[in-house]
mmCIF file as Biopython writes it, N, C-alpha, C and O atoms, coordinates in Angstrom:
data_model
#
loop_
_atom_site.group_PDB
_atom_site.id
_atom_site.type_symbol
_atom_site.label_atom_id
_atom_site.label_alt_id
_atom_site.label_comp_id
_atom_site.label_asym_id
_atom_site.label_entity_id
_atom_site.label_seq_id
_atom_site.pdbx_PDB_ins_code
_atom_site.Cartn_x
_atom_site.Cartn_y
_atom_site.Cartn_z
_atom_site.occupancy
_atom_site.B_iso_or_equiv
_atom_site.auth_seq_id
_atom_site.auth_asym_id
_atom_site.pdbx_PDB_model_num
ATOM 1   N N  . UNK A ? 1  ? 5.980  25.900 -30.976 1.0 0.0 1  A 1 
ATOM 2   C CA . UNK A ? 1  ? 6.303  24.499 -31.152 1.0 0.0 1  A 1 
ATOM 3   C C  . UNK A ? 1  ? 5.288  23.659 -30.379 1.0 0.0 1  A 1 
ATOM 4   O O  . UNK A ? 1  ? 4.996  23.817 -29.194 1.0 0.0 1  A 1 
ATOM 5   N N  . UNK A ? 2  ? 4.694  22.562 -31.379 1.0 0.0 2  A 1 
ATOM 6   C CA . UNK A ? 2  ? 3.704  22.095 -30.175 1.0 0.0 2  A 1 
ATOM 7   C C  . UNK A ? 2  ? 4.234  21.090 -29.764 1.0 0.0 2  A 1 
ATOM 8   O O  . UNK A ? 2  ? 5.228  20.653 -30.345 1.0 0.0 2  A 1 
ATOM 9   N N  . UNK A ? 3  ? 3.638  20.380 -28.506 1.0 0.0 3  A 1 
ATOM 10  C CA . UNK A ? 3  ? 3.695  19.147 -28.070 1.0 0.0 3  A 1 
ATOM 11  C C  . UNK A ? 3  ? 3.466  18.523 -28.694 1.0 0.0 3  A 1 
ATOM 12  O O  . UNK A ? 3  ? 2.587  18.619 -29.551 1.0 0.0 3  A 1 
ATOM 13  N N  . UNK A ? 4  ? 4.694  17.022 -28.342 1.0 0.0 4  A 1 
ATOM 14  C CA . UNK A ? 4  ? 5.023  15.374 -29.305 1.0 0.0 4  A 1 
ATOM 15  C C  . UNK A ? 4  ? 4.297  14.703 -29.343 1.0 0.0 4  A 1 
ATOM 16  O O  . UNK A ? 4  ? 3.967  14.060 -30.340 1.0 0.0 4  A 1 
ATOM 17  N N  . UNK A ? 5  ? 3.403  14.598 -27.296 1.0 0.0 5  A 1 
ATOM 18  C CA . UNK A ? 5  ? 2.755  13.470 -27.056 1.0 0.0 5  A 1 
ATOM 19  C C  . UNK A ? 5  ? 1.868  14.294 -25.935 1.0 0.0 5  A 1 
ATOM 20  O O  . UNK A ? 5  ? 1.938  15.468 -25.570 1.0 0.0 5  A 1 
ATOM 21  N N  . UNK A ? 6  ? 0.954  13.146 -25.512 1.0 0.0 6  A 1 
ATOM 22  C CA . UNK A ? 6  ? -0.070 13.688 -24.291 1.0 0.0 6  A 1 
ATOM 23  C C  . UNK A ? 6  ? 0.510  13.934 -23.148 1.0 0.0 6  A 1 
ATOM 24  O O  . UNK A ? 6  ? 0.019  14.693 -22.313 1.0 0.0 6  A 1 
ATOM 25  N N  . UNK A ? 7  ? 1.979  13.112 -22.950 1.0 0.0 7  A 1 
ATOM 26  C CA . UNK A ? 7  ? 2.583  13.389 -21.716 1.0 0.0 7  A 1 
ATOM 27  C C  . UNK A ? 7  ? 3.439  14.485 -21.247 1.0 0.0 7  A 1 
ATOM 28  O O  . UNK A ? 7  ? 3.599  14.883 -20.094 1.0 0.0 7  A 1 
ATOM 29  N N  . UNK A ? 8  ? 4.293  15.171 -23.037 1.0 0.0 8  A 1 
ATOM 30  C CA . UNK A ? 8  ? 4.422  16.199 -22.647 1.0 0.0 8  A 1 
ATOM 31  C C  . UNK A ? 8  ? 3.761  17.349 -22.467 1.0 0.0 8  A 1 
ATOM 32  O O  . UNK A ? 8  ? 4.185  18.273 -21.773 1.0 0.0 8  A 1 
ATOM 33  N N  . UNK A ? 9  ? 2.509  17.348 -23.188 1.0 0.0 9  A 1 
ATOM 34  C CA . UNK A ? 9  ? 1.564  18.641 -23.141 1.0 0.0 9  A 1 
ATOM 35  C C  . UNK A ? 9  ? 0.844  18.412 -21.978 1.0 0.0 9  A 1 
ATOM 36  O O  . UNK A ? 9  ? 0.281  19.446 -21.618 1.0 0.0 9  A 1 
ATOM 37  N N  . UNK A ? 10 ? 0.546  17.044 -20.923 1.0 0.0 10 A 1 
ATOM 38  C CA . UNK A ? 10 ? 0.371  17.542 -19.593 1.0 0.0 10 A 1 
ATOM 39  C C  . UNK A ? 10 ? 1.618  18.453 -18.563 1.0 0.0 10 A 1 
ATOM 40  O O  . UNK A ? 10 ? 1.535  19.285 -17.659 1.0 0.0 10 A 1 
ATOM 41  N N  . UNK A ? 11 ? 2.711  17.782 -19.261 1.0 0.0 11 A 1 
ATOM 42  C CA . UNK A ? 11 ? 3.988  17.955 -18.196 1.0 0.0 11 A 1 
ATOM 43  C C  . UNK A ? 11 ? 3.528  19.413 -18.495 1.0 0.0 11 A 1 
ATOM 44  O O  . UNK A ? 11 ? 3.205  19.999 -17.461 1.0 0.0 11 A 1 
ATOM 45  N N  . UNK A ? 12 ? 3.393  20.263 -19.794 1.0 0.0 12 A 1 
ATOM 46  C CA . UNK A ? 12 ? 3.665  21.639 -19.854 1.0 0.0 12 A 1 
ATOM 47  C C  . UNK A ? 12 ? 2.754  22.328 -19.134 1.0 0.0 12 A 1 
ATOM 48  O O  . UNK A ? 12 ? 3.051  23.423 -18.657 1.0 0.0 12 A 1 
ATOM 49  N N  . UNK A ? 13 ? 1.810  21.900 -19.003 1.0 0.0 13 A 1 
ATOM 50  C CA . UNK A ? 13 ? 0.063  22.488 -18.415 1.0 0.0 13 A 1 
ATOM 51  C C  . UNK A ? 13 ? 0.472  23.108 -16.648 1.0 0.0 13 A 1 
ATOM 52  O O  . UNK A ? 13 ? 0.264  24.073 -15.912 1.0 0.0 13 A 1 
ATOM 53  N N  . UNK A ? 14 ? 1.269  21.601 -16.674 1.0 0.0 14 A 1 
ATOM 54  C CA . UNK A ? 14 ? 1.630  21.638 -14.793 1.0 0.0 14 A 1 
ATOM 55  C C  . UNK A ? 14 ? 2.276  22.667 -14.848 1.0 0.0 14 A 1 
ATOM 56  O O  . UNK A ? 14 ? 1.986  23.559 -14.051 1.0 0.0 14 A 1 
ATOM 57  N N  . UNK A ? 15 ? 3.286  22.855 -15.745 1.0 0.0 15 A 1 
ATOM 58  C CA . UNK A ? 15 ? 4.462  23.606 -15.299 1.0 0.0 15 A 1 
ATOM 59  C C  . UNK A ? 15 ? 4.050  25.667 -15.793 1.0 0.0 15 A 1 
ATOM 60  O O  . UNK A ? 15 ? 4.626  26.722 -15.528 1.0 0.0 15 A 1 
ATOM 61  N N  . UNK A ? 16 ? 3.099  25.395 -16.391 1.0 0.0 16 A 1 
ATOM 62  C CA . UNK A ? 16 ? 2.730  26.617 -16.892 1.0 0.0 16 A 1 
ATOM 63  C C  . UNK A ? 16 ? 1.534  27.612 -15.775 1.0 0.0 16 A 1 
ATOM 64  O O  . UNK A ? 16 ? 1.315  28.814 -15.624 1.0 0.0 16 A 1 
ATOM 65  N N  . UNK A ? 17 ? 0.846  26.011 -15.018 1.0 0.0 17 A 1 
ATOM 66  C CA . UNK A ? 17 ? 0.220  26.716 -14.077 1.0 0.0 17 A 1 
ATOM 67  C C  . UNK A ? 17 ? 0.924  26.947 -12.686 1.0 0.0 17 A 1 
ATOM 68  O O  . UNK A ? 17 ? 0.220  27.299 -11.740 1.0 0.0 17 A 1 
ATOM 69  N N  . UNK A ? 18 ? 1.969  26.809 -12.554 1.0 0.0 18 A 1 
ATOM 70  C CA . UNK A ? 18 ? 3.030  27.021 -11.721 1.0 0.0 18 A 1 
ATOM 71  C C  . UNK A ? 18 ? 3.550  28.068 -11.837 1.0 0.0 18 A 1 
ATOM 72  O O  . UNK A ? 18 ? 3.600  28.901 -10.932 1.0 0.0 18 A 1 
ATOM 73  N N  . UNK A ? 19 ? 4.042  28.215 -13.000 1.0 0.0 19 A 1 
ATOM 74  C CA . UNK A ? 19 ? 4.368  29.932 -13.731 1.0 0.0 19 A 1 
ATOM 75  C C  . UNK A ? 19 ? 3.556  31.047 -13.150 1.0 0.0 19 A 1 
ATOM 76  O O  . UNK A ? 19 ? 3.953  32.161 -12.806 1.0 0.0 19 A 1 
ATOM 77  N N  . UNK A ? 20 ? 2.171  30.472 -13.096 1.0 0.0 20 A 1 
ATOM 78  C CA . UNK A ? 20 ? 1.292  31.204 -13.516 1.0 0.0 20 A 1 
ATOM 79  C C  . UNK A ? 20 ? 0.830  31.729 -11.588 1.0 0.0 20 A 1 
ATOM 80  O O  . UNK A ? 20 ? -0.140 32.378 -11.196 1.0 0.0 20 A 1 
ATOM 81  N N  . UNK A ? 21 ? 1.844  31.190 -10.881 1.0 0.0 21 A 1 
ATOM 82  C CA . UNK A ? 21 ? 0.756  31.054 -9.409  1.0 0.0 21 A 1 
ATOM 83  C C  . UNK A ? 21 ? -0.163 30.385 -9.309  1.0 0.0 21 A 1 
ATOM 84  O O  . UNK A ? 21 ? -0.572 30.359 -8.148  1.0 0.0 21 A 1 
ATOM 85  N N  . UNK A ? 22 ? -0.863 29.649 -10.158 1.0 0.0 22 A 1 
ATOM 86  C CA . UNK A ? 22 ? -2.311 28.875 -9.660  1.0 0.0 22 A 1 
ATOM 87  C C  . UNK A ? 22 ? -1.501 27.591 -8.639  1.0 0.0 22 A 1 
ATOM 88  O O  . UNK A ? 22 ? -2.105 27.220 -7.632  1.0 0.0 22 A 1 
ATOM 89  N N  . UNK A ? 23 ? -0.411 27.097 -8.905  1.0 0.0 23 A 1 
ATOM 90  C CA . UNK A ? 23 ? -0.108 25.639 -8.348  1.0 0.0 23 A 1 
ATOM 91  C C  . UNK A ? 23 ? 1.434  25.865 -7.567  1.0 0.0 23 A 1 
ATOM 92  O O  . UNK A ? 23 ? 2.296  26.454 -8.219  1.0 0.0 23 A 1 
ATOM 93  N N  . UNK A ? 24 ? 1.727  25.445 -6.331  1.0 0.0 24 A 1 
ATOM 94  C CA . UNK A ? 24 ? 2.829  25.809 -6.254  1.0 0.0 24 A 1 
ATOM 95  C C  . UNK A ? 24 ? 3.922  24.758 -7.226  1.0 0.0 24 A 1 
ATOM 96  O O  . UNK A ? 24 ? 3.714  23.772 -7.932  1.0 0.0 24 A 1 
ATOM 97  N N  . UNK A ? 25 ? 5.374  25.668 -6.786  1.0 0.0 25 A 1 
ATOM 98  C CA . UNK A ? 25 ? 6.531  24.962 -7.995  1.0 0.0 25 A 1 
ATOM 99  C C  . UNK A ? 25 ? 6.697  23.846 -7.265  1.0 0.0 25 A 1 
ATOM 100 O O  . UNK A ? 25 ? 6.754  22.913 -8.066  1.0 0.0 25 A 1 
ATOM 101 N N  . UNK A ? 26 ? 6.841  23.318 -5.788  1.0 0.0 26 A 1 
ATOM 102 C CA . UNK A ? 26 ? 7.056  22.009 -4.765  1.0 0.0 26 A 1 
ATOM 103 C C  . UNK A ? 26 ? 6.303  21.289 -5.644  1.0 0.0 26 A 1 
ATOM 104 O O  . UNK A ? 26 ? 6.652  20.113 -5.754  1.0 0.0 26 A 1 
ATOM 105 N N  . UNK A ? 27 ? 5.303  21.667 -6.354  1.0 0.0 27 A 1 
ATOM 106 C CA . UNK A ? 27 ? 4.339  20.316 -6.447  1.0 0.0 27 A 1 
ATOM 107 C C  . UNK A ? 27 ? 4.638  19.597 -7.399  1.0 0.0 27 A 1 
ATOM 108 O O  . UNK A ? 27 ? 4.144  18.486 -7.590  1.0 0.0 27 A 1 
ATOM 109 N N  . UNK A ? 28 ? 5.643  20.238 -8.252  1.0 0.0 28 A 1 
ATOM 110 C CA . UNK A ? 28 ? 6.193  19.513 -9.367  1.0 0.0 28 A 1 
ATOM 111 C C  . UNK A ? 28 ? 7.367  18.562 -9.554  1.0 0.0 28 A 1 
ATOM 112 O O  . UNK A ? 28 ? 8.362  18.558 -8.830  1.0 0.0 28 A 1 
ATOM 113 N N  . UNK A ? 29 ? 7.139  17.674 -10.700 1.0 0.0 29 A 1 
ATOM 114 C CA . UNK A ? 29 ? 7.285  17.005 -10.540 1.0 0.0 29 A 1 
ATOM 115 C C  . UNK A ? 29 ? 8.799  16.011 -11.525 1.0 0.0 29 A 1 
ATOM 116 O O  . UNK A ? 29 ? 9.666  16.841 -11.254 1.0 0.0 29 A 1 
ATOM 117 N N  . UNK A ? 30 ? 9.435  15.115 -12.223 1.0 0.0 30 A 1 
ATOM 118 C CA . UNK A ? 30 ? 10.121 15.088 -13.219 1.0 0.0 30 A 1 
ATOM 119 C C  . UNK A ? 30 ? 9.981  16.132 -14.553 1.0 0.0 30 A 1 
ATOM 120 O O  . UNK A ? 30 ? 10.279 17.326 -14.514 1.0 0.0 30 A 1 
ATOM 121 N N  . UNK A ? 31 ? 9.491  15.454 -15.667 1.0 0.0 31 A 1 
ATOM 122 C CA . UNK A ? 31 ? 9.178  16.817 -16.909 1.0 0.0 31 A 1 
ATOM 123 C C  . UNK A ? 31 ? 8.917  18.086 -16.573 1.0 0.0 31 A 1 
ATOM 124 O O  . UNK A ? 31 ? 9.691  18.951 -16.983 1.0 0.0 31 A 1 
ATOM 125 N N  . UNK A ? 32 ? 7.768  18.462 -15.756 1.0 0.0 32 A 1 
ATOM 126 C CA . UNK A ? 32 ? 7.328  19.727 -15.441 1.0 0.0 32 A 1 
ATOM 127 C C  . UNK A ? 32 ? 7.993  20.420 -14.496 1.0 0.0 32 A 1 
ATOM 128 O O  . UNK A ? 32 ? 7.689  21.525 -14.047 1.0 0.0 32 A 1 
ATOM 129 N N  . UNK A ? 33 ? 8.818  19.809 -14.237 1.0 0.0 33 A 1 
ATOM 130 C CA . UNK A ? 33 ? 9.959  20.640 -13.000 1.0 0.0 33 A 1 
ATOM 131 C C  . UNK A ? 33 ? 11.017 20.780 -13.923 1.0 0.0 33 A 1 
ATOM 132 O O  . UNK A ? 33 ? 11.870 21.290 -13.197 1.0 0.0 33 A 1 
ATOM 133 N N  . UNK A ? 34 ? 11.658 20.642 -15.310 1.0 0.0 34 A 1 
ATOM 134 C CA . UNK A ? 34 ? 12.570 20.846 -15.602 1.0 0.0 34 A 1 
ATOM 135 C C  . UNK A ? 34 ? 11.951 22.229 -16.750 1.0 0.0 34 A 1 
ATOM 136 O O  . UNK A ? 34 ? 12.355 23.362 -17.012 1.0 0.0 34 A 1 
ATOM 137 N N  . UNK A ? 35 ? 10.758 21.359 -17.204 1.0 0.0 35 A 1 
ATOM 138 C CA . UNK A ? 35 ? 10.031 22.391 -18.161 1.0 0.0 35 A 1 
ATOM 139 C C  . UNK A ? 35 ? 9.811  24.095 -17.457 1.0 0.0 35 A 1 
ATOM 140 O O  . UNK A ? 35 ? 9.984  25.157 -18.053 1.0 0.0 35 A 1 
ATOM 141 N N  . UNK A ? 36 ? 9.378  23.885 -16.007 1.0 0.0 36 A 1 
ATOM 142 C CA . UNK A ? 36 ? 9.279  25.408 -15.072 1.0 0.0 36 A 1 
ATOM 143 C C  . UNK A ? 36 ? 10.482 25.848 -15.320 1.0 0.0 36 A 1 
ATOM 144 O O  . UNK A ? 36 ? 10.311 26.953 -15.835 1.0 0.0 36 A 1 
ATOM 145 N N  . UNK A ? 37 ? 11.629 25.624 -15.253 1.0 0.0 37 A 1 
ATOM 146 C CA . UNK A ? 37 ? 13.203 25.740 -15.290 1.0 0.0 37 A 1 
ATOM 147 C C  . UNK A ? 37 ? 13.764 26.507 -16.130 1.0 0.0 37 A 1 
ATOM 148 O O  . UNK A ? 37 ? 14.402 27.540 -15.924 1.0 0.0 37 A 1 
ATOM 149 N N  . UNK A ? 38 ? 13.410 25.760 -17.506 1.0 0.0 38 A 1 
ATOM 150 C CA . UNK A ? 38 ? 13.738 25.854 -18.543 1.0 0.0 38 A 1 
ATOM 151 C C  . UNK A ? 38 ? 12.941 26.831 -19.723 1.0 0.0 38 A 1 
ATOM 152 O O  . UNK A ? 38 ? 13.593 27.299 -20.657 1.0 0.0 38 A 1 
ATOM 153 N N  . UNK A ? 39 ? 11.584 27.068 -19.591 1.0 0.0 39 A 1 
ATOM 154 C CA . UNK A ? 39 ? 11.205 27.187 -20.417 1.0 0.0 39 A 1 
ATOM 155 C C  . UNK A ? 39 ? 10.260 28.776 -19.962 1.0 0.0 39 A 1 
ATOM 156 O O  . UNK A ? 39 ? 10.035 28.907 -18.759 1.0 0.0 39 A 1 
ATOM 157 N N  . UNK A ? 40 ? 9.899  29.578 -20.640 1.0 0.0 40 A 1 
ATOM 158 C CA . UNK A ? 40 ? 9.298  31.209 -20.193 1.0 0.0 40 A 1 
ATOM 159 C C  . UNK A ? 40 ? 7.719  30.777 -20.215 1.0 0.0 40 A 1 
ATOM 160 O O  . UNK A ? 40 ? 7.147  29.723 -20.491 1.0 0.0 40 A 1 
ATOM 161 N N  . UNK A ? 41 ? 7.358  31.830 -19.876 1.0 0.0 41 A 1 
ATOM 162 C CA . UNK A ? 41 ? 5.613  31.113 -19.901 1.0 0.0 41 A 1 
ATOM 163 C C  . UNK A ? 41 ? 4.817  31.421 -21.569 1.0 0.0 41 A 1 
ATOM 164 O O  . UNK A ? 41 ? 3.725  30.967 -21.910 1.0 0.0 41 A 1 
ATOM 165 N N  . UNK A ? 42 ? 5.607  32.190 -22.297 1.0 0.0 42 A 1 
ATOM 166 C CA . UNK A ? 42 ? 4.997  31.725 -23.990 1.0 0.0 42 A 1 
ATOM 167 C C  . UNK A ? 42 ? 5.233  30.430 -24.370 1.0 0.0 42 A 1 
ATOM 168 O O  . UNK A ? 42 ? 4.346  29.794 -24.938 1.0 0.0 42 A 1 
ATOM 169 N N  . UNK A ? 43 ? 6.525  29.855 -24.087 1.0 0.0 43 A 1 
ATOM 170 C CA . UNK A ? 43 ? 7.127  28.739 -24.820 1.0 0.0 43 A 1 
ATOM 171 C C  . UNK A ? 43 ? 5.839  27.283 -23.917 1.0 0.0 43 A 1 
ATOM 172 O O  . UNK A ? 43 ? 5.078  26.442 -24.397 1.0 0.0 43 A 1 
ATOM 173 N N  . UNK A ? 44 ? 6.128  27.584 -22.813 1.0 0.0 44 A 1 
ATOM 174 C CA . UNK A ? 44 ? 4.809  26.728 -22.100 1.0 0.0 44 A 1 
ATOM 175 C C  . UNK A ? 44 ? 3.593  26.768 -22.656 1.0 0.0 44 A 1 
ATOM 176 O O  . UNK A ? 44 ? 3.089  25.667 -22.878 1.0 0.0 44 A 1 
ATOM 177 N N  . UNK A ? 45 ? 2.801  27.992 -23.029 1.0 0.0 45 A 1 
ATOM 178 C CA . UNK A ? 45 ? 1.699  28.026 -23.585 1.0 0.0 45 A 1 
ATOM 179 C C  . UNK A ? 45 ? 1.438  27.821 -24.599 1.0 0.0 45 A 1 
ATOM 180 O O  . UNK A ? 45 ? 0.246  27.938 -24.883 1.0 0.0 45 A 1 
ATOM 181 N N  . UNK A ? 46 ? 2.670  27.296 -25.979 1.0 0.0 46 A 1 
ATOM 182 C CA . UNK A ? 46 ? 2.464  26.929 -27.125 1.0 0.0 46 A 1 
ATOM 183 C C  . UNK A ? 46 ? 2.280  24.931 -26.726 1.0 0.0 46 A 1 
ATOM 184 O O  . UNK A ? 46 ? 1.478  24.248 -27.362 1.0 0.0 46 A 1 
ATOM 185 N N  . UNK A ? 47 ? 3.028  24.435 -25.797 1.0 0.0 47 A 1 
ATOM 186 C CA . UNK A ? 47 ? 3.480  23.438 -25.782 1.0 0.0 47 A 1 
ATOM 187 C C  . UNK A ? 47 ? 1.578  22.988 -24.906 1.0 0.0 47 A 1 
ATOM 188 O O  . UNK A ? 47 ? 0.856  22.003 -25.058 1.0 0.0 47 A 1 
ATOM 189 N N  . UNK A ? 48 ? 1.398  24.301 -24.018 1.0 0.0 48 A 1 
ATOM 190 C CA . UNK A ? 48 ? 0.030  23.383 -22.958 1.0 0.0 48 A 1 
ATOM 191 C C  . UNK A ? 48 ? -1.351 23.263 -24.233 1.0 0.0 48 A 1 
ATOM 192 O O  . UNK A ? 48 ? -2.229 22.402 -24.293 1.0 0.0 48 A 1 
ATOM 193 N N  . UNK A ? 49 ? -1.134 24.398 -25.101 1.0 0.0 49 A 1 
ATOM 194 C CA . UNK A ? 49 ? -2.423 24.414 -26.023 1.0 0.0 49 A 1 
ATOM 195 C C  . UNK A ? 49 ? -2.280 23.339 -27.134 1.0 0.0 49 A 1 
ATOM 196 O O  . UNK A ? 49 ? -3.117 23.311 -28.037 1.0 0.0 49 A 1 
ATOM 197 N N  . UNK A ? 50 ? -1.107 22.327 -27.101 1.0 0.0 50 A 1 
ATOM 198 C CA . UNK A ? 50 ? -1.693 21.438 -28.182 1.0 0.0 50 A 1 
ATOM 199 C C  . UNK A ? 50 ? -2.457 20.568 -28.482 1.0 0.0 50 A 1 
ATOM 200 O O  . UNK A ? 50 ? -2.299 19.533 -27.836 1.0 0.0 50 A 1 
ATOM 201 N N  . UNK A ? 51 ? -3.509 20.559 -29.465 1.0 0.0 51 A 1 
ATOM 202 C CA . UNK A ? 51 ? -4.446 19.282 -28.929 1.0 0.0 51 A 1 
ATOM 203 C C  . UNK A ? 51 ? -4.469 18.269 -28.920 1.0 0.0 51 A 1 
ATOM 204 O O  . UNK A ? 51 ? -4.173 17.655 -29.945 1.0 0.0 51 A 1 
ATOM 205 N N  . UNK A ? 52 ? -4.847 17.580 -27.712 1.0 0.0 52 A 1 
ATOM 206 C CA . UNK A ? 52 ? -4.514 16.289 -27.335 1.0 0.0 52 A 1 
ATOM 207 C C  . UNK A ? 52 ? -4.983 15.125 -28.487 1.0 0.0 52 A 1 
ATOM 208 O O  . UNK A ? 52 ? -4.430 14.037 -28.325 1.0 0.0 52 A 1 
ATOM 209 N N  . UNK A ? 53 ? -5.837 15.208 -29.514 1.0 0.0 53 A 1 
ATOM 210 C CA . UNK A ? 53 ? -6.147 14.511 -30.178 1.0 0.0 53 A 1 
ATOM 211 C C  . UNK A ? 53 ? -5.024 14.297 -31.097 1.0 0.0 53 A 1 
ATOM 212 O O  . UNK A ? 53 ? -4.232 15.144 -31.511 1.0 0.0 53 A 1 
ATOM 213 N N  . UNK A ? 54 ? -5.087 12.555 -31.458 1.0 0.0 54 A 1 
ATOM 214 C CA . UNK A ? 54 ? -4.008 11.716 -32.469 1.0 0.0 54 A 1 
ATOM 215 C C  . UNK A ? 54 ? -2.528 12.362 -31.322 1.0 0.0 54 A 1 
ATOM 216 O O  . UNK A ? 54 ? -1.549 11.729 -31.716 1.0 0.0 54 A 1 
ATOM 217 N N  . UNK A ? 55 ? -2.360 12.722 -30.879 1.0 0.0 55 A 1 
ATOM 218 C CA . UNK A ? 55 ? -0.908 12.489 -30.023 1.0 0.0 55 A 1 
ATOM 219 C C  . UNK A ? 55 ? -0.942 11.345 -29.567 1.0 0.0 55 A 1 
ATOM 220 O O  . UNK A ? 55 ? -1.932 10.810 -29.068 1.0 0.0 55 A 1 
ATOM 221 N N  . UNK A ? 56 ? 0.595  10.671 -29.754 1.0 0.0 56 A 1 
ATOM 222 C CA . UNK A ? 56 ? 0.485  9.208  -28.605 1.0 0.0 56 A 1 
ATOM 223 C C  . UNK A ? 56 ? 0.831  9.641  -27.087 1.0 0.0 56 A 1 
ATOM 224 O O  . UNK A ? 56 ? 1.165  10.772 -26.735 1.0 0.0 56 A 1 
ATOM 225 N N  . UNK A ? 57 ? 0.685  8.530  -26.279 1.0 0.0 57 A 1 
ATOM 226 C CA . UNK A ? 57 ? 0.509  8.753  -25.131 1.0 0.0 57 A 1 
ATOM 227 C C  . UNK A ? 57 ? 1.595  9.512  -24.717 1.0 0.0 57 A 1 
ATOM 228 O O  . UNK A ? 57 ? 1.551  10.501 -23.984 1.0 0.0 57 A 1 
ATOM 229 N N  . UNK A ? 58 ? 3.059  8.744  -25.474 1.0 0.0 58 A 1 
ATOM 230 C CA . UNK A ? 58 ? 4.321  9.550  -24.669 1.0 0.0 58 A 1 
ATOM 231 C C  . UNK A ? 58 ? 5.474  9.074  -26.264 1.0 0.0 58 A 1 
ATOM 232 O O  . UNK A ? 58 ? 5.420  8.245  -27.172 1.0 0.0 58 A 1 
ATOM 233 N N  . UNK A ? 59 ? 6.269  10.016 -25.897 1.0 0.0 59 A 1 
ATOM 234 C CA . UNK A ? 59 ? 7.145  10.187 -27.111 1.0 0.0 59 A 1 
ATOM 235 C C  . UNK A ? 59 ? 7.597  8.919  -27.438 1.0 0.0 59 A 1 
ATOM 236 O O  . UNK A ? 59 ? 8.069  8.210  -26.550 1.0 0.0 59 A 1 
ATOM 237 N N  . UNK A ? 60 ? 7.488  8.350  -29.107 1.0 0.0 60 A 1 
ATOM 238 C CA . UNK A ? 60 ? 8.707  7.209  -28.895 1.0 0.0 60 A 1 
ATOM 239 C C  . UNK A ? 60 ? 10.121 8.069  -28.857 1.0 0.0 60 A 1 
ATOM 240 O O  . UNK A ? 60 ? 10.433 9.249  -29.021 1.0 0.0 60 A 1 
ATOM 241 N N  . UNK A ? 61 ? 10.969 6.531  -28.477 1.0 0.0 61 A 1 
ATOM 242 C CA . UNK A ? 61 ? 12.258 6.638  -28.945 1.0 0.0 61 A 1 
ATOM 243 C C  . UNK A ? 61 ? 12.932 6.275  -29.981 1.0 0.0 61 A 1 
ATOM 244 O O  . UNK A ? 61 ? 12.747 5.102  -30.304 1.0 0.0 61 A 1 
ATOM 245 N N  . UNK A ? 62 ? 13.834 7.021  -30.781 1.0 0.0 62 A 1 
ATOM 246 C CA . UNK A ? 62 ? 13.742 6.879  -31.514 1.0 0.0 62 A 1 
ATOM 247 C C  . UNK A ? 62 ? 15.228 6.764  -31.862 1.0 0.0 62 A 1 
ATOM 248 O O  . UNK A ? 62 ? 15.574 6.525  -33.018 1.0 0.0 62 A 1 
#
């Protein structure tokens, strides 16, 4: 499943390199602290690889 917007496919990046040991989990933050939580490190890596091009900045509401 990819990412909506640019803000969630950063939130996932954070939270995937947290997964990953590169970043500690303290450092996180709203989205990416629920995304570490919630989500395994495949489901992160579909969401960190989407490309940022034509995404809007952050999800509307809808």
């Amino acid at each position: 499943m990819p990412a909506t917007s640019k803000a969630q496919q950063k939130a996932a990046g954070a939270a995937l390199s947290a997964k990953r040991g590169e970043t500690k989990k303290s450092e996180l933050k709203g989205a990416s602290k629920g995304m570490y939580e919630s989500m395994n490190e495949k489901q992160l890596e579909e969401f960190a690889e989407t490309k940022r091009k034509g995404l809007p900045e952050k999800k509307s509401q809808d």
